[in-house]
DOZAGU-300798 format. One record per atom (N, C-alpha, C): residue in one letter; x, y, z. Coordinates in steps of 0.1 Angstrom, whole numbers, padded with zeros to 4 digits, always signed. Layout:
N
aXYZ/...
END
This chain:
352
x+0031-0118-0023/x+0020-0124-0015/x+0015-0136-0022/x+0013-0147-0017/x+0003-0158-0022/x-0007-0161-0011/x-0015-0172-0016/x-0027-0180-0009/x-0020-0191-0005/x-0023-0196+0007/x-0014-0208+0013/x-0028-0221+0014/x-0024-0231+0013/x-0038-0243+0016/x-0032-0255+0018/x-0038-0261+0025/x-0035-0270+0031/x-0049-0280+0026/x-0047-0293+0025/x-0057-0304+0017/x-0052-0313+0026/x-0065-0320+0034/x-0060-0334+0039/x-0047-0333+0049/x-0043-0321+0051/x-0023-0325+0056/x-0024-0334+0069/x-0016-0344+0062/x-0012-0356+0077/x-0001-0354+0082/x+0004-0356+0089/x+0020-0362+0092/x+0021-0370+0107/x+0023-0382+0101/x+0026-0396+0115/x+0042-0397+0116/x+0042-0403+0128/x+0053-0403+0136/x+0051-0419+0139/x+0055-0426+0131/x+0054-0438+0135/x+0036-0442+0137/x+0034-0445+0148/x+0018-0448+0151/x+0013-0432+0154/x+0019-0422+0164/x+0018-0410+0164/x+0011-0398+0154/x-0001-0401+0153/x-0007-0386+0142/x-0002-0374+0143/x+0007-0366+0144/x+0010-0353+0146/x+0003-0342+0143/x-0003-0345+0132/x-0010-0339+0125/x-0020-0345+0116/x-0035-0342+0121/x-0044-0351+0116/x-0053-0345+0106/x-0055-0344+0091/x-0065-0342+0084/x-0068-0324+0087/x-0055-0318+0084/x-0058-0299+0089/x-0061-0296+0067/x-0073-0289+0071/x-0078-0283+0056/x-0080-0269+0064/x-0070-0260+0054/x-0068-0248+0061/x-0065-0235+0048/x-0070-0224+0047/x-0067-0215+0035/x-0063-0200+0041/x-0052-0198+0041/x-0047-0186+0047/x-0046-0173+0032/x-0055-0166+0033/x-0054-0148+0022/x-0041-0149+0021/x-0044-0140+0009/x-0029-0130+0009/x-0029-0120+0019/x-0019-0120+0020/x-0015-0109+0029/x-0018-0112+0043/x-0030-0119+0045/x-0035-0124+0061/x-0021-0127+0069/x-0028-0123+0082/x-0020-0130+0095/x-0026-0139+0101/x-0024-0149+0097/x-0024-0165+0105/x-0021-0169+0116/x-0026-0169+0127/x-0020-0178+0141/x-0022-0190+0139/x-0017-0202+0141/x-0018-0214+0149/x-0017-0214+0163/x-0026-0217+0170/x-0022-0214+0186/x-0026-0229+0192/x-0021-0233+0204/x-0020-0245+0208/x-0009-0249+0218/x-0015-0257+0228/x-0002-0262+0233/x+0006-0269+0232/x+0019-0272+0239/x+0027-0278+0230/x+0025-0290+0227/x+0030-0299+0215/x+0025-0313+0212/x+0015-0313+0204/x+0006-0302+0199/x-0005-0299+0192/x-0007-0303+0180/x+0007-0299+0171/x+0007-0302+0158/x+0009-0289+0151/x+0010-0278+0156/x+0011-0263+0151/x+0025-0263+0141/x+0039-0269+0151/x+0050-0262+0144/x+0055-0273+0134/x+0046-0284+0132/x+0050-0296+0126/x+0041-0293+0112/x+0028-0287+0115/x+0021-0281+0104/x+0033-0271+0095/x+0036-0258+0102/x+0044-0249+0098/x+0057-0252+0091/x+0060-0267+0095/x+0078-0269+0093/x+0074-0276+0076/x+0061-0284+0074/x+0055-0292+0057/x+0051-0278+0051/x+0046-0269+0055/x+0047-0257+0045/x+0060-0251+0042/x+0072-0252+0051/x+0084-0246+0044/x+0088-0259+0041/x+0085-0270+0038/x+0093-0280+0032/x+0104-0284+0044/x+0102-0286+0051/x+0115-0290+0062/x+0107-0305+0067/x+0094-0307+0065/x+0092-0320+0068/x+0080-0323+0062/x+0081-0337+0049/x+0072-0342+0040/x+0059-0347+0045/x+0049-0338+0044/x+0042-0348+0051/x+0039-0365+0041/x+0030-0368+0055/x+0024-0381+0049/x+0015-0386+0044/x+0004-0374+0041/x-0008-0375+0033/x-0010-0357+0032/x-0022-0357+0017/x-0024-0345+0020/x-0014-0336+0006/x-0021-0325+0008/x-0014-0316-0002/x-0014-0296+0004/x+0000-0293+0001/x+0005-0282+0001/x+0009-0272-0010/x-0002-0266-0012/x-0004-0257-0018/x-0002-0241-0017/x+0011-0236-0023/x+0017-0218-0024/x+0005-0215-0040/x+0005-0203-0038/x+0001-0196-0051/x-0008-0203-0059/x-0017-0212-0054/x-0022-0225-0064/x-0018-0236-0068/x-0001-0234-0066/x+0004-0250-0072/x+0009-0257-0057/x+0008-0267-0059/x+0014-0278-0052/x+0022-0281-0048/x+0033-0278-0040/x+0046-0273-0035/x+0055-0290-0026/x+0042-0295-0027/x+0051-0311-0016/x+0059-0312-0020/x+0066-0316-0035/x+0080-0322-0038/x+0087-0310-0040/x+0088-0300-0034/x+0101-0286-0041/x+0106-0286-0024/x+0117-0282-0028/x+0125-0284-0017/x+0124-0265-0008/x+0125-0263+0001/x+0122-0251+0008/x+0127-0240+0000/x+0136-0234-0005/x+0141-0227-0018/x+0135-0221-0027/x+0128-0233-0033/x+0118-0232-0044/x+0108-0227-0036/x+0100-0227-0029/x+0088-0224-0021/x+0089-0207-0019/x+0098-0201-0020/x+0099-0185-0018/x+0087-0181-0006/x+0096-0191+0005/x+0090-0188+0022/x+0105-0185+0024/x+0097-0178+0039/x+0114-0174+0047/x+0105-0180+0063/x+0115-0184+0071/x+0111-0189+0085/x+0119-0181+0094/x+0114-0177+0105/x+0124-0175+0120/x+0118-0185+0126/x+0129-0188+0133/x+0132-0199+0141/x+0129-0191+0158/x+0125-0201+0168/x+0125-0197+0180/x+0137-0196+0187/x+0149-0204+0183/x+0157-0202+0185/x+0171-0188+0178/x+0163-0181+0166/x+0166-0171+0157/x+0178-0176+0146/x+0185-0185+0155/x+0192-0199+0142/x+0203-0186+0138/x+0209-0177+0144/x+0219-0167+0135/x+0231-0178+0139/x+0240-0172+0126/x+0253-0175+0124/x+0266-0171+0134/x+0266-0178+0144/x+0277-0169+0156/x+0292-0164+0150/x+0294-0169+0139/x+0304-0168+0133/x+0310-0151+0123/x+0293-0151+0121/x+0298-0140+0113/x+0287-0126+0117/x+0289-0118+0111/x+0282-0103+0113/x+0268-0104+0110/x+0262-0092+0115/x+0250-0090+0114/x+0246-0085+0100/x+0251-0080+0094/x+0255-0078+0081/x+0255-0093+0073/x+0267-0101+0071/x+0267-0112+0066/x+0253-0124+0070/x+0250-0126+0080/x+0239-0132+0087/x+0225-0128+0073/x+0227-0115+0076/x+0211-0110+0065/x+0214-0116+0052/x+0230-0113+0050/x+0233-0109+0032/x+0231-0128+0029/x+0236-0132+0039/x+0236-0152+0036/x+0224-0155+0028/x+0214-0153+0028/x+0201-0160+0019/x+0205-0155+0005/x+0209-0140+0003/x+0210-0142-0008/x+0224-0138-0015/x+0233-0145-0006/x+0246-0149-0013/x+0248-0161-0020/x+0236-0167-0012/x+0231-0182-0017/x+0228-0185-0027/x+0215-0171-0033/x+0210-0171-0046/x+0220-0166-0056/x+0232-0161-0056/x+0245-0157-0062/x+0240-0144-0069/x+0238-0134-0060/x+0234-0124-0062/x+0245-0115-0061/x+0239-0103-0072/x+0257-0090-0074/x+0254-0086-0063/x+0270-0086-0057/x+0270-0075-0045/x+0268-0063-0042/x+0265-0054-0049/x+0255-0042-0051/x+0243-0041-0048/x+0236-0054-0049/x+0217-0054-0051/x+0220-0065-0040/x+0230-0071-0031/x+0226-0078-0014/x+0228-0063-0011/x+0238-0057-0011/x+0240-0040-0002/x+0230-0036-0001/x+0223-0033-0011/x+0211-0024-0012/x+0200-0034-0005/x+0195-0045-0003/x+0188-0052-0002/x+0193-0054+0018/x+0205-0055+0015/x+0206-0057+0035/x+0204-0044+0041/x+0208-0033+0032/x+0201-0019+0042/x+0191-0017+0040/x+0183-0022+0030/x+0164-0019+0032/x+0161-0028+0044/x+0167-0038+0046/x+0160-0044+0056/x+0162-0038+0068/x+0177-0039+0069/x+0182-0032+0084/x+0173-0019+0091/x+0170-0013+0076/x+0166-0001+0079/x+0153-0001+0085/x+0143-0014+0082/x+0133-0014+0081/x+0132-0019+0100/x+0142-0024+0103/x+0141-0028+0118/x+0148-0020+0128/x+0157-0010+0117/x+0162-0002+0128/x+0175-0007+0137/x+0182-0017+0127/x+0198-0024+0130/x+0201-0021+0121/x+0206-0008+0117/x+0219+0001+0106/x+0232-0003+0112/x+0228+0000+0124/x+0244+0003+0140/x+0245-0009+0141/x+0238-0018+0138/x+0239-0032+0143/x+0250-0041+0135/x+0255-0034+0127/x+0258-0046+0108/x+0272-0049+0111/x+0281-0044+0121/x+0292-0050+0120/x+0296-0057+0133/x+0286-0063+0144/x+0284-0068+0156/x+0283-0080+0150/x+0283-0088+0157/x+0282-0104+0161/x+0268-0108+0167/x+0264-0117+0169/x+0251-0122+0173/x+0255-0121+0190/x+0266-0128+0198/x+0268-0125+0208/x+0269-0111+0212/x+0268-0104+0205/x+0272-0096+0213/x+0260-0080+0211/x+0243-0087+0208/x+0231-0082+0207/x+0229-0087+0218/x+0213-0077+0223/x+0204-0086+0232/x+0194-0094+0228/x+0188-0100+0234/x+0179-0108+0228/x+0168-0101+0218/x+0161-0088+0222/x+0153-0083+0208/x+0161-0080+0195/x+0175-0077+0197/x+0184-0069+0186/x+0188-0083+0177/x+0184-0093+0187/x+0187-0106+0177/x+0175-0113+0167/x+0164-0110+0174/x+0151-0110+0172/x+0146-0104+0156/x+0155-0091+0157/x+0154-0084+0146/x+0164-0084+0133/x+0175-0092+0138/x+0186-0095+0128/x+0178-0109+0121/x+0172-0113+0129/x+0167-0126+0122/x+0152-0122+0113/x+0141-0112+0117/x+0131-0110+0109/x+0139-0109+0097/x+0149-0096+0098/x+0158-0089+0087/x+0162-0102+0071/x+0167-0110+0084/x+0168-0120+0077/x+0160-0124+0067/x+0152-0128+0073/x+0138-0136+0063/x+0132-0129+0057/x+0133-0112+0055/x+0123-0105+0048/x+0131-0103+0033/x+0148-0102+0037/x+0154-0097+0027/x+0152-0105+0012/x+0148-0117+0016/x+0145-0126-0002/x+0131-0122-0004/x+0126-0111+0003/x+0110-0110+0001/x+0104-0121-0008/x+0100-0126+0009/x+0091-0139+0002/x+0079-0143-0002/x+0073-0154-0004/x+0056-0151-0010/x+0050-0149+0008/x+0061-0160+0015/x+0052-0165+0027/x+0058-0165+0037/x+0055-0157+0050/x+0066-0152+0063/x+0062-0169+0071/x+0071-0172+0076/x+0068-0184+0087/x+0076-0177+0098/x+0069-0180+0109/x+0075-0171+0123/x+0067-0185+0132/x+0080-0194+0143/x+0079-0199+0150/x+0082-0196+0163/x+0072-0191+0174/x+0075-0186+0183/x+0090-0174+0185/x+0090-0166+0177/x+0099-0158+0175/x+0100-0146+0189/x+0087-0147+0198/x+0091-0140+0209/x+0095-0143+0221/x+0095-0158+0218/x+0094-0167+0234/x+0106-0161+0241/x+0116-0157+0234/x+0130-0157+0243/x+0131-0144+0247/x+0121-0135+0244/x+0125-0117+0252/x+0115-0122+0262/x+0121-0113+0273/x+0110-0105+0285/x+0095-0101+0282/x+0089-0102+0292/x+0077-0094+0291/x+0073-0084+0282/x+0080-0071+0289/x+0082-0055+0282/x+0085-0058+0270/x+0096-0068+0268/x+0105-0065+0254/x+0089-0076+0240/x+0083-0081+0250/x+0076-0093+0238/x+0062-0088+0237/x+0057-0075+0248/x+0045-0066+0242/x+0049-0056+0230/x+0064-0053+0237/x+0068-0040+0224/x+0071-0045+0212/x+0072-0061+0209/x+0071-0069+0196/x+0065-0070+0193/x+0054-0075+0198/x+0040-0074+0190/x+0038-0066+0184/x+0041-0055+0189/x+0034-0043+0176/x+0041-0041+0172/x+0057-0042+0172/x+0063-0037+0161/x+0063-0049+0147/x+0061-0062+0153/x+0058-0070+0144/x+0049-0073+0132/x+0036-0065+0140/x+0022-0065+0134/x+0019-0052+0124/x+0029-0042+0132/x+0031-0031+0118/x+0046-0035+0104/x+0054-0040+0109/x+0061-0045+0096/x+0051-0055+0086/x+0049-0061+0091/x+0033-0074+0086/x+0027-0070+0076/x+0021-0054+0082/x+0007-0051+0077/x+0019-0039+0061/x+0030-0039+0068/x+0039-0026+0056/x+0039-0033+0048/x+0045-0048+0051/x+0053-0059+0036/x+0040-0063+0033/x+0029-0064+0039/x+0021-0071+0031/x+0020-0088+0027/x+0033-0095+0031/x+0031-0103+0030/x+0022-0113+0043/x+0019-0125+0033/x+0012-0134+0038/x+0022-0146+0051/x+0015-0145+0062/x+0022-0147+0073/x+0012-0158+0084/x+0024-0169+0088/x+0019-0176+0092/x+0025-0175+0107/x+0019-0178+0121/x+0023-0175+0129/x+0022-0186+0140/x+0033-0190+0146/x+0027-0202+0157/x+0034-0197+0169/x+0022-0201+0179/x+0025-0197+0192/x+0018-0203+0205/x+0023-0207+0219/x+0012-0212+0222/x+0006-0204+0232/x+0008-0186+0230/x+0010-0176+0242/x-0004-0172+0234/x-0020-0170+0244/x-0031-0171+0239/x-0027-0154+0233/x-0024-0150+0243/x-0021-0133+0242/x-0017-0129+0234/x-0008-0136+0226/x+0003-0132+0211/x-0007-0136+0199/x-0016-0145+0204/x-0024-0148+0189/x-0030-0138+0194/x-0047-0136+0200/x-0053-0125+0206/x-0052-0114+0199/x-0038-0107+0198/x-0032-0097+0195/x-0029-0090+0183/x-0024-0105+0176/x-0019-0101+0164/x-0025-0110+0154/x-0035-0118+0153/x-0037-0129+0146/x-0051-0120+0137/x-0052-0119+0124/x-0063-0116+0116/x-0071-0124+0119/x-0068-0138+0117/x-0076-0150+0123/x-0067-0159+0132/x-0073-0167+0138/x-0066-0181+0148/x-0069-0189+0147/x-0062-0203+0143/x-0066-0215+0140/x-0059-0221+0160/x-0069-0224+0164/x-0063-0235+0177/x-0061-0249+0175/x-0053-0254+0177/x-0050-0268+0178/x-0050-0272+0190/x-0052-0288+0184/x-0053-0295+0203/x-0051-0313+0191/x-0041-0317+0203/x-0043-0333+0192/x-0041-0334+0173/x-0036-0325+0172/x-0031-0326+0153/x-0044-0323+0147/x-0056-0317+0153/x-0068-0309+0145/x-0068-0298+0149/x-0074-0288+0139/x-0080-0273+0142/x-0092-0273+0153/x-0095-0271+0162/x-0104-0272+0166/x-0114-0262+0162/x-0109-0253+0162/x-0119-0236+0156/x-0105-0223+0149/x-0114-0223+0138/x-0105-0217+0128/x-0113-0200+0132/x-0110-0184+0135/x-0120-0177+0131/x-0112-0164+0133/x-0117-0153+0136/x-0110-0141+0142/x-0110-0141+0157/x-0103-0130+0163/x-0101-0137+0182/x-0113-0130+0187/x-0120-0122+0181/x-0133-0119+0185/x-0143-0132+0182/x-0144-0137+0177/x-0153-0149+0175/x-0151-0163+0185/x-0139-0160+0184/x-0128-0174+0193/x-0139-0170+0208/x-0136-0160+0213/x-0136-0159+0224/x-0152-0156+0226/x-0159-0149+0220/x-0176-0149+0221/x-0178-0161+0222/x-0173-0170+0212/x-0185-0181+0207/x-0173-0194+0203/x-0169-0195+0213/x-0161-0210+0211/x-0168-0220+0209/x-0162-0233+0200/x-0166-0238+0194/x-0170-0253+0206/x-0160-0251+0212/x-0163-0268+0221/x-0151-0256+0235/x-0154-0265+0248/x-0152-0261+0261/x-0133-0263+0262/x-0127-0268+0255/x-0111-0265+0246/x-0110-0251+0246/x-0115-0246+0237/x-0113-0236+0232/x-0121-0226+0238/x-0128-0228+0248/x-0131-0219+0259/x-0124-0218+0271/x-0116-0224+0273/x-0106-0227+0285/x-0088-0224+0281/x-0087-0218+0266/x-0076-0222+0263/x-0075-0207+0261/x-0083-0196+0251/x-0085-0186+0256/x-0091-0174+0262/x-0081-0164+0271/x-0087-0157+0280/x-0080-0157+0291/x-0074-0147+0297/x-0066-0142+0310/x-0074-0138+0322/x-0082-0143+0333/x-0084-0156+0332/x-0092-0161+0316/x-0092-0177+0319/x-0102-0179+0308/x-0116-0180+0313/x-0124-0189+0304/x-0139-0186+0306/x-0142-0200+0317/x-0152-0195+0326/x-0158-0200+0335/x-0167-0213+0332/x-0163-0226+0334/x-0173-0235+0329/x-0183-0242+0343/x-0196-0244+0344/x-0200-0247+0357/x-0213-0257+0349/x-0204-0275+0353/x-0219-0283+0346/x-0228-0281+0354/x-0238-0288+0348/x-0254-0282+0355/x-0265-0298+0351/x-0274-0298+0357/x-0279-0312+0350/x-0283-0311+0332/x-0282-0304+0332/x-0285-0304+0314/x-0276-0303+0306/x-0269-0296+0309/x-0255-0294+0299/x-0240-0282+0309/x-0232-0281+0302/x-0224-0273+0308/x-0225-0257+0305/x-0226-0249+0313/x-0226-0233+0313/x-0214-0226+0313/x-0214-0218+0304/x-0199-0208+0303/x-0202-0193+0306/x-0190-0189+0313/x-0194-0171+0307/x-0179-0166+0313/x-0178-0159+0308/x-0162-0147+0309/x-0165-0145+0327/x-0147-0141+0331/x-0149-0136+0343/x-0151-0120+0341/x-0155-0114+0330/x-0157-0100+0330/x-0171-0101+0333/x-0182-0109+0328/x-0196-0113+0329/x-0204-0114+0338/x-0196-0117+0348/x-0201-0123+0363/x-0195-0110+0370/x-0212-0105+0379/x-0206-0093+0382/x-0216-0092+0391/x-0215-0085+0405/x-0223-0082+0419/x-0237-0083+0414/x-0243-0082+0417/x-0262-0076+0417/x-0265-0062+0419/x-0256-0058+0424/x-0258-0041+0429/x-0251-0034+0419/x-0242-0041+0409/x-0235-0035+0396/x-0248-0035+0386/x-0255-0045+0383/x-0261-0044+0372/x-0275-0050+0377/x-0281-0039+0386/x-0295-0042+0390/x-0305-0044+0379/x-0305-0037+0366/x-0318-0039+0362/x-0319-0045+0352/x-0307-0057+0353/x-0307-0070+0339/x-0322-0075+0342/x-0327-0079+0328/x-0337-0088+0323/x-0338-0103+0327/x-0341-0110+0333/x-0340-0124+0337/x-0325-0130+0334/x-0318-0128+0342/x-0303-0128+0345/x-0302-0141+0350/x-0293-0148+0351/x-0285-0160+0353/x-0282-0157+0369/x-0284-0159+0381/x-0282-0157+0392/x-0277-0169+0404/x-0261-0161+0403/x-0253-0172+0410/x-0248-0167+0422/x-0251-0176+0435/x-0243-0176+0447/x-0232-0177+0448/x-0219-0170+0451/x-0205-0167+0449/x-0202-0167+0464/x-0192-0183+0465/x-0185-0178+0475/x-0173-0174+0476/x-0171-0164+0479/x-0155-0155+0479/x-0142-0164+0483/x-0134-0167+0482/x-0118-0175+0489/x-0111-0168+0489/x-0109-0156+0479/x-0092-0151+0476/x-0096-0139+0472/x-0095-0121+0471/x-0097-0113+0466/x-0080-0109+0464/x-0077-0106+0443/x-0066-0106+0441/x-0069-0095+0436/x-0061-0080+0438/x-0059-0067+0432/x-0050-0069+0427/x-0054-0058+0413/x-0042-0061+0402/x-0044-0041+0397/x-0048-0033+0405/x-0047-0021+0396/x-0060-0019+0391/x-0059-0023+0377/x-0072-0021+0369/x-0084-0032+0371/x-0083-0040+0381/x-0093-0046+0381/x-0089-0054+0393/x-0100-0060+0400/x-0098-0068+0411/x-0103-0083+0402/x-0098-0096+0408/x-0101-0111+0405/x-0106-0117+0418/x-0118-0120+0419/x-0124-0128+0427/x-0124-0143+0429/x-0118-0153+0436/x-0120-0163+0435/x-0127-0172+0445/x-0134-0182+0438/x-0145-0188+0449/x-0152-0192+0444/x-0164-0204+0449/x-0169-0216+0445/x-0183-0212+0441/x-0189-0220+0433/x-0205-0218+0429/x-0208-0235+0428/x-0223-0230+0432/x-0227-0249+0427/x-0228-0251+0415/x-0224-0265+0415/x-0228-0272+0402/x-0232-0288+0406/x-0233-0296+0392/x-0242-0310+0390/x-0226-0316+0403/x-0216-0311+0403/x-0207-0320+0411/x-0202-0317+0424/x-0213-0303+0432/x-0213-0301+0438/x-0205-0285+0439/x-0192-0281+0444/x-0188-0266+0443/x-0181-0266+0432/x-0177-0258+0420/x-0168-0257+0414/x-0161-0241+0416/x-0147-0241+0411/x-0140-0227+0413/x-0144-0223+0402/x-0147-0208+0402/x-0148-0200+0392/x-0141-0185+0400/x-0133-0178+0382/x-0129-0164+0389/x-0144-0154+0383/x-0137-0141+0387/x-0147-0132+0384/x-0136-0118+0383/x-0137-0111+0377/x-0130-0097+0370/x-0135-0088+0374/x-0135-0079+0385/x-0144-0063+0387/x-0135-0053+0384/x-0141-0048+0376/x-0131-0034+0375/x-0130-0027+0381/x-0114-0023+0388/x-0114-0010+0404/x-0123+0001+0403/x-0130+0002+0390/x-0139+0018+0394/x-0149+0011+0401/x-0154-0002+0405/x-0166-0006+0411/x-0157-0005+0424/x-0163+0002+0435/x-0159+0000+0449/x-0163-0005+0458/x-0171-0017+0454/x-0180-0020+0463/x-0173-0031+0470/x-0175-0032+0487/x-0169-0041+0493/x-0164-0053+0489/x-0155-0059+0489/x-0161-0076+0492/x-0148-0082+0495/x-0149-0092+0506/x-0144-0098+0513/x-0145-0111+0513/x-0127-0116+0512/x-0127-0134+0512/x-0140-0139+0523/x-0145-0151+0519/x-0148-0157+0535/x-0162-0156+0537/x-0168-0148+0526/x-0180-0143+0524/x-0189-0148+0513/x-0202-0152+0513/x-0212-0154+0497/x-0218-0142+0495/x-0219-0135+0482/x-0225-0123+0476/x-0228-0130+0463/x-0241-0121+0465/x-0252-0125+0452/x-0243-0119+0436/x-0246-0126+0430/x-0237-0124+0418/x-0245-0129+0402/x-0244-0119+0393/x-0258-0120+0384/x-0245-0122+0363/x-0253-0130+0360/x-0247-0126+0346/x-0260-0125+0338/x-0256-0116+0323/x-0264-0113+0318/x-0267-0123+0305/x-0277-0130+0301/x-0278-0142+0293/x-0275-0145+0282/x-0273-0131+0269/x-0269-0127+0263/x-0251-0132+0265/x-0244-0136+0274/x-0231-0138+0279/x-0228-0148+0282/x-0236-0160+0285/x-0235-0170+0288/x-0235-0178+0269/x-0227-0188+0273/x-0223-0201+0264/x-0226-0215+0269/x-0233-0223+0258/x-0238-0238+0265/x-0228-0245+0258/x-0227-0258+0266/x-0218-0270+0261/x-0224-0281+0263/x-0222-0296+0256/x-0230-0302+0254/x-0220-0313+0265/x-0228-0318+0273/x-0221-0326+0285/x-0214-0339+0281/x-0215-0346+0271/x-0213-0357+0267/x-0201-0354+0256/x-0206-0344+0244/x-0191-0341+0232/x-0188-0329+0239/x-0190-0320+0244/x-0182-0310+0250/x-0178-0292+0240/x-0190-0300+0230/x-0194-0291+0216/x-0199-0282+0221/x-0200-0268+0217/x-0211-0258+0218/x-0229-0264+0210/x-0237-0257+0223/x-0245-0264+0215/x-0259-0247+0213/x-0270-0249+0212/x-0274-0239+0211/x-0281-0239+0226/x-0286-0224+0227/x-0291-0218+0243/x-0299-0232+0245/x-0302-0234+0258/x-0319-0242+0260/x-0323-0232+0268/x-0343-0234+0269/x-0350-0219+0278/x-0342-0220+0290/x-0340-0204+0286/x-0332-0192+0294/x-0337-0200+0311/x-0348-0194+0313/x-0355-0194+0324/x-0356-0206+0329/x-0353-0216+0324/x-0355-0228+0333/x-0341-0231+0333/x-0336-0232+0328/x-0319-0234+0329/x-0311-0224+0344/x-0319-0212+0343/x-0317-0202+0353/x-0318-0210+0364/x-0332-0214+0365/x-0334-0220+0378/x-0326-0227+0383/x-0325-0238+0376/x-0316-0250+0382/x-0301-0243+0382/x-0294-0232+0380/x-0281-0227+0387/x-0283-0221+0396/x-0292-0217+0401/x-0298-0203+0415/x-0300-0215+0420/x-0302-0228+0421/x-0304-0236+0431/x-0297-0242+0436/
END
């Protein structure tokens, strides 16, 4: 395990900042997300910590020392690739033993070292197959195998789920998140699937434009986002923004909920909801439909959970309350979180 840090890291692309001024310190042992859309600067960050691209200002720091001039090797990181980058040529076996046939290691102690991994993923059966001829998770796992077997200081995993299904990329997560927490090693993670950080990230750094926008845990991300980015970026749906003459209002579509659900809130946020679209999904119904704001209607959704049975129909307005405690302010001009302004007068002018 080491401490990973990041000082100043730049890296330009000609006039292009890719990555602008990220100061970042990832624990030992932590799980790291980078989350961001593409173009962000996440996997360009990740590629100067394995040494695969110099940056251009700035310093990279393993274990304390300064790692910019050692070539990926020296750095005792392992990466998966999105594309899992296996050898079509050779076995699943050879594929693992490759890193450290490299290091000219006795063939005794790769044996022993390719079946601790195998074993650890559960491709014993797998070792005399070919890469074509796995499915996409069984390749998924030939390649973690890969990178764990030099046990490194520092896991780099670059969208390593994008290419399975649905099914197959929930049942990764956790099998991922429990290998993680077994090796103990320190792990960095990029993705731009909010759900995959959410899920498995100790903490989440978001990117947008080659900066962190908000570094924290995904409980924090999501309470208390730092600027209206990072309120919009996570959350299934995400959070609700509605400007207002003072500043911009936020709150979760779990937040916003009938009047007859939570009659006896305290001076509540009280918003006119007009219905468009009622979407059932099972465990919860999605409401969609307009509320006022400073620009006249805006769309916002809303989340009822199926144990509420209470009517409601497209086509329709119903009184709709949040509790203030849940609401988020933004600042209309930088787009910053800023602190509450009075509750009660702010109220008004949305109920109007």
């Amino acid at each position: 395990m080491a401490v990973v840090e990041t000082r100043n890291l730049q890296k330009h692309f000609g006039d292009v900042k890719a990555v602008d001024s990220v100061d970042i310190t990832i624990h030992e042992g932590e799980f790291l997300v980078l989350l961001g859309p593409s173009g962000c600067g996440k996997t360009t960050t990740m590629r100067m910590i394995a040494g695969l691209e110099k940056p251009t200002r700035g310093e990279i720091l393993i274990g304390g020392k300064v790692v910019n001039d050692l070539p990926p090797r020296i750095r005792k990181v392992a990466m998966v690739f999105q594309s899992y980058a296996l050898y079509p040529h050779m076995t699943v076996y050879n594929n693992i033993a490759f890193p450290l046939k490299a290091e000219k290691m006795q063939k005794n102690a790769i044996q022993r070292k390719v079946e601790w991994a195998a074993g650890m993923f559960s491709i014993q059966h797998l070792l005399a197959r070919k890469p074509r001829q796995l499915s996409g998770g069984e390749r998924q796992r030939v390649a973690l195998a890969r990178a764990v077997v030099r046990e490194p200081d520092v896991f780099l995993l670059d969208e390593p789920l994008s290419n399975l299904d649905a099914k197959l990329r929930a049942l990764a997560r956790d099998e991922l998140k429990q290998f993680q927490r077994q090796l103990g090693v320190t792990t960095i993670y990029v993705t731009h699937d909010q759900v995959e950080a959410m899920g498995m990230g100790d903490r989440v750094a978001v990117m947008s434009g080659g900066r962190i926008r908000q570094l924290g845990t995904p409980q924090e991300l999501y309470r208390t986002p730092a600027d209206t980015f990072v309120a919009t970026f996570l959350g299934s749906p995400p959070m609700n923004l509605v400007e207002k003459d003072t500043c911009i209002i936020g709150f979760h579509p779990e937040h916003i909920l009938p009047t007859e659900v939570l009659p006896d809130l305290q001076d509540p946020l009280r918003v006119p909801f007009e219905v468009t679209r009622v979407e059932y999904l099972g465990s919860e119904r999605f409401l969609y439909g307009l509320v006022d704001s400073a620009k006249g209607k805006t769309k916002i959704v809303t989340a009822i959970p199926s144990l509420v049975t209470l009517p409601i129909e497209a086509g329709r307005t119903y009184n709709f309350v949040v509790d203030q405690h849940d609401l988020s302010f933004f600042d209309k001009k930088t787009e910053l979180r800023i602190a509450p302004v009075p509750f009660a007068h702010e109220s008004a002018k949305v109920a109007t």
